[in-house]
N, C-alpha and C positions, 0 to 999 in steps of 0.2 A: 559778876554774872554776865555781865553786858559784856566783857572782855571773851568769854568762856561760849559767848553764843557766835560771837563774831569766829573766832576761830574755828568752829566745828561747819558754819556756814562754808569759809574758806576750805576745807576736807572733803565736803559733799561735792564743790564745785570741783574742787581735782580730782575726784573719785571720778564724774560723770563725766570731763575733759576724758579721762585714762579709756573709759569704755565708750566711748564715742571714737574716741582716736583706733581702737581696738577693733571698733565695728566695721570701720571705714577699713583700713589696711584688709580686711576676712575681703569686705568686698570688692576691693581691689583685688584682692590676692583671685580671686573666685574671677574675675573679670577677665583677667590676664590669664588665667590657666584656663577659662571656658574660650579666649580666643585662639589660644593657643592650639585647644580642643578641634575648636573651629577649623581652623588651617591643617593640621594633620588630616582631619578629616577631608577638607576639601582636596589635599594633595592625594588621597588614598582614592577618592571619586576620579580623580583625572590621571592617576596612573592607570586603574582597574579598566576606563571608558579606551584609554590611549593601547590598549593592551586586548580590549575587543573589537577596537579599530583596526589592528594588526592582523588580527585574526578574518575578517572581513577581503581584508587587502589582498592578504595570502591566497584566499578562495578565490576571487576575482581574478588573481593573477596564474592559477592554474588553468581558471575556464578560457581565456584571454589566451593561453600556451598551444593548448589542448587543441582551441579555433583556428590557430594561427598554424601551429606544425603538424599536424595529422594530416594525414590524406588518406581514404581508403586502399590504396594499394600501398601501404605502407607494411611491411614484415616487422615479424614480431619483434626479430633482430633491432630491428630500428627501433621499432618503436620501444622497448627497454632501455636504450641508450637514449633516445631522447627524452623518456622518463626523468631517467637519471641527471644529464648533465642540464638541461634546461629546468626542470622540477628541484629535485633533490639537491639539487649541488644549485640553486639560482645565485643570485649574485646581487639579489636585495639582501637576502640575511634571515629569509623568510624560513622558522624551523618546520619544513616537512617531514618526514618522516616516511619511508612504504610500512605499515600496520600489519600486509599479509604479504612478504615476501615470495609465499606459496603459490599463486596463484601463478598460475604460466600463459595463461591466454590475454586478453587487450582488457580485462575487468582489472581494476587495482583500489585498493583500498588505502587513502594515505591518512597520517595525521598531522593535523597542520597544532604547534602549539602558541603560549606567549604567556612569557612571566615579565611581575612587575619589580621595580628595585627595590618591594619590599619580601620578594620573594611568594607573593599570590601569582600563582598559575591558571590558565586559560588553555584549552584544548576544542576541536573541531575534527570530526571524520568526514574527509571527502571522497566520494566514492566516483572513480570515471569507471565507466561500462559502455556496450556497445549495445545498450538494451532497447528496445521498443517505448516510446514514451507511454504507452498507457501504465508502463510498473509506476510510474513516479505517483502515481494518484491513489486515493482511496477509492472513492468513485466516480466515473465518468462517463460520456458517451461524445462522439462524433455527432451525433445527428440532436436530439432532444432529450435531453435529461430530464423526467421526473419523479419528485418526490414527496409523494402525499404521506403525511401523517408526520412520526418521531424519531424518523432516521438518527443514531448520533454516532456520531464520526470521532473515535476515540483518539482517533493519531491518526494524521493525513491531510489530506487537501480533497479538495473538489473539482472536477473541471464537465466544463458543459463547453460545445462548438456553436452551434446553431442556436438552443435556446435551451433556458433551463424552465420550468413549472416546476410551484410550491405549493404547497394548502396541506389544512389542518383536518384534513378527512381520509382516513384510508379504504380503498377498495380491498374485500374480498368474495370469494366464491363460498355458500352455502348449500348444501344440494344441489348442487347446477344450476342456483339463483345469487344474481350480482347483486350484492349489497356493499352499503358503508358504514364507518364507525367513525365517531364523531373524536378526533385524541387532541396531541401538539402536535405546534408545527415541528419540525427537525432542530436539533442541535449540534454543535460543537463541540471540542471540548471544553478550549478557552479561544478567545478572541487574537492571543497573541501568538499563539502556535499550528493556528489554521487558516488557508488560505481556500479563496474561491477563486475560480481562474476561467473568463469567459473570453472565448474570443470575439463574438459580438455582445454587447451588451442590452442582451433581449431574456429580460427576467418577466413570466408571467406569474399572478398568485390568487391563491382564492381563501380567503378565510369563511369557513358554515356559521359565522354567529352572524353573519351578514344576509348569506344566500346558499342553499347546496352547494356544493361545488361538483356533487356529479347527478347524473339522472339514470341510474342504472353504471354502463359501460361510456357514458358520453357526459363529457364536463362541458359545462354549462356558464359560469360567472369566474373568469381567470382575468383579473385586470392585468395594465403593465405595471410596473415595478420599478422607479428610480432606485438606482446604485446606492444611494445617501440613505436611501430607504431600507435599505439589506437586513437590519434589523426587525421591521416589521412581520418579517417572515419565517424569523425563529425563533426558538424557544430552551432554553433563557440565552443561550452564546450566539452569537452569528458570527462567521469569517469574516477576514480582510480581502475586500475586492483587490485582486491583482491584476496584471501581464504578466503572459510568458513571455518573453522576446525571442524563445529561443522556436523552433522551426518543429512541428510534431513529425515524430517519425512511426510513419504507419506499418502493419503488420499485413503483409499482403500474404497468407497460411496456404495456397494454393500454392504460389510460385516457393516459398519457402519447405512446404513438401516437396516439391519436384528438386531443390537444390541437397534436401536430405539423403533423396534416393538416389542421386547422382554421385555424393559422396559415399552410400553403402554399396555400391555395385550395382545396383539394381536396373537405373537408367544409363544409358552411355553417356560419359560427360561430352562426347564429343558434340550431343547433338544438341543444336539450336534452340532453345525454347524463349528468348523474347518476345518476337513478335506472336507466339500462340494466342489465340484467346483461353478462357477458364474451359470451356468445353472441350478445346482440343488437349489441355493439359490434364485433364480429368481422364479422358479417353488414352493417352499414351500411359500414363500411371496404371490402369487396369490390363493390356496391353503388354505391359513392359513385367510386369509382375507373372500374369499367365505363363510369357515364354520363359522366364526362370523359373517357375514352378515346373514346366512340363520337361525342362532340360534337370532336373534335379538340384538345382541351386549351382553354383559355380565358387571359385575359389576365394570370392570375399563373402558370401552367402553361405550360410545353413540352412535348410530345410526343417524347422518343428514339427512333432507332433504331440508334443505334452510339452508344460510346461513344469513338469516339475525336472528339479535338480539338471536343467540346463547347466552344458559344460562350457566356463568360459574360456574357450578354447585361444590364446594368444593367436593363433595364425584365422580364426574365422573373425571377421570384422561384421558382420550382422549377421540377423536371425529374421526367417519371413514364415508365419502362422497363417496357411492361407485360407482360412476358415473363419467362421464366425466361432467368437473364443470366450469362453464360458471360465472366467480364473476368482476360484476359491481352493487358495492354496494357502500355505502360511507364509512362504515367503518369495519372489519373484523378484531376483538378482540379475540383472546384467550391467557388465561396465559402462561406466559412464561415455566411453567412447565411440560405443558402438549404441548400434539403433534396433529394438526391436518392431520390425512389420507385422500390421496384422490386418490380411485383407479380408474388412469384414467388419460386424460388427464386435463390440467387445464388451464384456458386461464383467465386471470388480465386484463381485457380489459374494460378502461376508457374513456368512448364514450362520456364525461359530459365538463365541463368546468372547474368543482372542483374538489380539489384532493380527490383521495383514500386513504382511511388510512386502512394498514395492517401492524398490530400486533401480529404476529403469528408464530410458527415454524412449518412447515408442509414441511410431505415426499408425494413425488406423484410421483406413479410408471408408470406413463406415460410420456406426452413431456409436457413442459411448456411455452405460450407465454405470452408476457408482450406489454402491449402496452396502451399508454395514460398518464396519470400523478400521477403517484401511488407515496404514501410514505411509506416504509417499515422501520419496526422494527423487522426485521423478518431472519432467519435464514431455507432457504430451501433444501432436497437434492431432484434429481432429477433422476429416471432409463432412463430416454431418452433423447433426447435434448432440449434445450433450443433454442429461439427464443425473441431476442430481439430489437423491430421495434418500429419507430416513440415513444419515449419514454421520459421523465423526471420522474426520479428515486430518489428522495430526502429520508432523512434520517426523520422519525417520532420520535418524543420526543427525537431529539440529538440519534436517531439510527441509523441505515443502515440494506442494506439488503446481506446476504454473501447467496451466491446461488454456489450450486455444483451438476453437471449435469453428468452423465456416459457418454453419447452419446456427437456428435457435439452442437458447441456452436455456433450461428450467429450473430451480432449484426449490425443490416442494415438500412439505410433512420433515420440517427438522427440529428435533426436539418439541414434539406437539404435545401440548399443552405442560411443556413445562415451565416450571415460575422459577428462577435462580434470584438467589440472594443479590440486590444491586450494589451489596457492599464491597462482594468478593465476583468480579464478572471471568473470574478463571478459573471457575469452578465446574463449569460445563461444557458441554462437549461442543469444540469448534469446526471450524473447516479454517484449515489454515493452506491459503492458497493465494495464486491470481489466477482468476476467470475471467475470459476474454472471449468476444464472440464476435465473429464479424457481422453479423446480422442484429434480432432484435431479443430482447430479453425484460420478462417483466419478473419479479420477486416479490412474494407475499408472505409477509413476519406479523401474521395476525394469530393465529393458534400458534404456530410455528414459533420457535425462538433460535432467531440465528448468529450466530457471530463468527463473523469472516477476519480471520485474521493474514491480511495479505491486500488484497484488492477486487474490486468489481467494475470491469468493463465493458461496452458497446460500441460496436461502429456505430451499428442503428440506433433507432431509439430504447433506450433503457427506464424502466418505472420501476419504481419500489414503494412497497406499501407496508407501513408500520405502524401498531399499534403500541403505547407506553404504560402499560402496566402488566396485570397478571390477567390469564385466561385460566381457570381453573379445571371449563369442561365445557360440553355445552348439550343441550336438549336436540329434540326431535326439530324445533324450527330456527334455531340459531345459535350462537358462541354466548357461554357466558362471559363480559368483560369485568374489569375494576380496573379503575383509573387509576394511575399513579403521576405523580407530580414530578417527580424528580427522573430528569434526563437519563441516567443513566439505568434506568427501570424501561427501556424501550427495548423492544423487542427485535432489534435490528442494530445490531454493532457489527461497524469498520475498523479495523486497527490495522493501516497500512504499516508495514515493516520495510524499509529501505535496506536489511541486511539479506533478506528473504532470497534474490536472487543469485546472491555471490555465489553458494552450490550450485547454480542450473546454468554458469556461464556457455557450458558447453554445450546448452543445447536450445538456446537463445537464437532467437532468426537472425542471418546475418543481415547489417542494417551499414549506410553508407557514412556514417558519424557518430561520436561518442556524444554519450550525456557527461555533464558533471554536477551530480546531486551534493547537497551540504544535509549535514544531519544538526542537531541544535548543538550549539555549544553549552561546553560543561567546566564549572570552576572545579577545578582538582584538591 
């Protein structure tokens, strides 16, 4: 028995040898293939990082082309060929690509790509144009930017000159009485895809759980704001403080009218307009239009008197309305080439149930209002101001409309008191545009619910007032509100579009340097 115990003792022991040896080699085996894990993985990190570095580089080295060989008196001639042989053909190895082959004017649209040796691909759309820097922004101003309440900025950036003011109170007008409403402060979308961009770093703010932040029409407790602080003043996202480095190029709409009508026949190119002031350029434009009017138009000129079923005549290069112009039509086509005049005021006014369709670039040296359901493909400036009420402003044949006005800009009663779903924010009716005003401009998305798909600009100072929830109605002495928490439930949406311009190249101010914008990059 004692032989019989010994031996089975000996079995147990090489049984538990076998499966310890067993256990060990799994963990080994598990060790070696988790490092193994490890390293493919870290190889796949530093091709993918080496491959959006490339990408980086690429863009860098177009903007760096772009600074270095352009010149404004460059032809188009040239400037294709140096497209091509310095960009497209470079001689880093950098894959560019032209994206829009189409476009025949100084706008291009390239693709810059980068694959890794495992065959993951990385791409970037860089877009050079000759555009005004206010397109690049969601919102901005030259002079002082502010933005009480729940602004949020779905796609885009921010940019303020002089100074920006925040706070978490919105002003509106009730019967002809100023009041406020207590909301958030503004949002972003996310922190890694929005920028703020000030040229001095002069941020002022006021939060109501402290102290009002207005007294009627006049703010009261706006402290300063350290940069590091940025956060403190939105709700729940805040942007990445930046620089531009690169140089703003301003929209000067007076002198860029007088070079429109210089090009339609209307002014003689021969004559001098530099040294004018704005009163004498104002005065020859009025002027200059009378005596074509009283001569019957001349051989780059037509003479209107309806707008319907204009003939676009190949041999007539403009069209001049010299009236104040009343257009609720169905649709109002002229080539992108030519310019319609209208000396006067002009009022877009969609009294119907169907849309409007205008496709047109036209100057009108009077005020402009808009109202109804228009869709524009259109590119307008304006000598006075603009007026925009009860409206949906959609983009025709994948266009938009960029509208740039001297005088004050209004944008008032859009979508009043309606609540849209904050799940689906493309369900209601937008203005898809850029609004630009040289002067000053304040916006009020308290009843109102607005969403700008394009951009909002000011030379002067720009305010916007938003509240973040639903307004359902309101009584004999004020709005009813309900709060909402969540950002996207604000009553005031930005969705800058960076591709929004490439239709309206031609009718873009001409400006003495190209931008070069990057749009985000996309793993393919």
């Amino acid at each position: 028995m004692i032989k019989n115990e010994k031996g089975s003792t000996l079995l147990v022991v090489l049984l538990m040898i076998l499966v310890f040896t067993i256990l060990g080699l799994t963990i080994l085996s598990a060790s070696i293939g988790g490092a193994k894990r490890t390293e493919i993985r870290k190889e796949s990190i530093v091709e993918n990082l080496d491959a959006i570095r490339n990408l980086n580089e690429a863009a860098a080295y177009i903007k760096k082309t772009i600074k270095l060989e352009y010149t404004p008196e460059m032809s188009i001639e040239d400037y294709n060929q140096m497209i091509t042989d310095k960009i497209l053909n470079n001689k880093l190895n950098y894959q560019i690509t032209n994206d829009r082959p189409d476009l025949k004017e100084f706008t291009r649209v390239l693709l810059v790509s980068s694959k890794t040796p495992n065959g993951q691909s990385y791409s970037q759309t860089v877009y050079i144009t000759p555009m005004p820097s206010f397109l690049k922004y969601a919102i901005g101003s030259r002079d002082v930017l502010t933005i009480n309440g729940s602004l949020y900025i779905k796609q885009g950036n921010i940019y303020a000159n002089k100074k920006l003011e925040i706070s978490n109170q919105a002003r509106y007008v009730y019967n002809n009485i100023s009041k406020t409403v207590n909301t958030f402060f503004p949002s972003v979308y996310n922190k890694d895809n929005n920028f703020l961009f000030l040229e001095n770093k002069n941020i002022n703010y006021c939060d109501y759980r402290m102290k009002n932040c207005y007294n009627g029409s006049t703010n009261n407790t706006f402290l300063p704001l350290n940069i590091s602080e940025l956060k403190n003043a939105f709700d729940p996202h805040a942007p990445i403080y930046s620089n531009d480095d690169s140089e703003f190029v301003e929209v000067d709409i007076i002198k860029t009218f007088i070079e429109k009508l210089k090009n339609s026949g209307i002014i003689d190119p021969k004559v001098r307009t530099s040294n004018m002031s704005n009163a004498d350029l104002l005065n020859l434009v009025n002027t200059s239009i009378s005596s074509l009017y009283i001569k019957g138009g001349n051989n780059d000129v037509q003479i209107l008197n309806s707008f319907n079923n204009i003939e676009n005549n190949p041999l007539t290069k403009n069209y001049l309305y010299n009236r104040d112009a009343y257009i609720d039509i169905n649709k109002l086509t002229v080539d992108k080439t030519k310019w319609l005049v209208i000396n006067g005021d002009a009022y877009f006014e969609n009294i119907g149930n169907d849309k409007m369709d205008v496709a047109a670039n036209i100057l009108v040296t009077g005020n402009v209002s808009i109202k109804g359901n228009v869709a524009f493909n259109s590119t307008i400036y304006v000598l006075g101001k603009t007026t925009i009420n009860n409206v949906n402003i959609s983009g025709l044949d994948n266009g938009e409309l960029i509208l740039m006005t001297q005088k004050d800009l209004e944008i008032a009663r859009i979508n009043k008191f309606q609540n849209p779903d904050s799940t689906n924010l493309d369900q209601v009716n937008s203005i898809k545009a850029f609004l630009y005003t040289n002067s000053a401009a304040v916006v009020y998305a308290i009843g109102s619910y607005i969403y700008i798909d394009g951009g909002l600009f000011a030379h002067g100072n720009l305010e916007v007032n938003a509240f973040r929830g639903t307004v359902p109605g309101a009584d004999s002495t004020d709005l009813t509100f309900v709060t909402k928490s969540d950002e996207k439930a604000s009553r005031l949406i930005i969705k800058n579009n960076k591709k929004l311009f490439i239709n309206q190249a031609q009718g873009l101010p001409k400006v003495d340097q190209l931008e070069v914008l990057t749009d985000l990059m996309k793993k393919d």
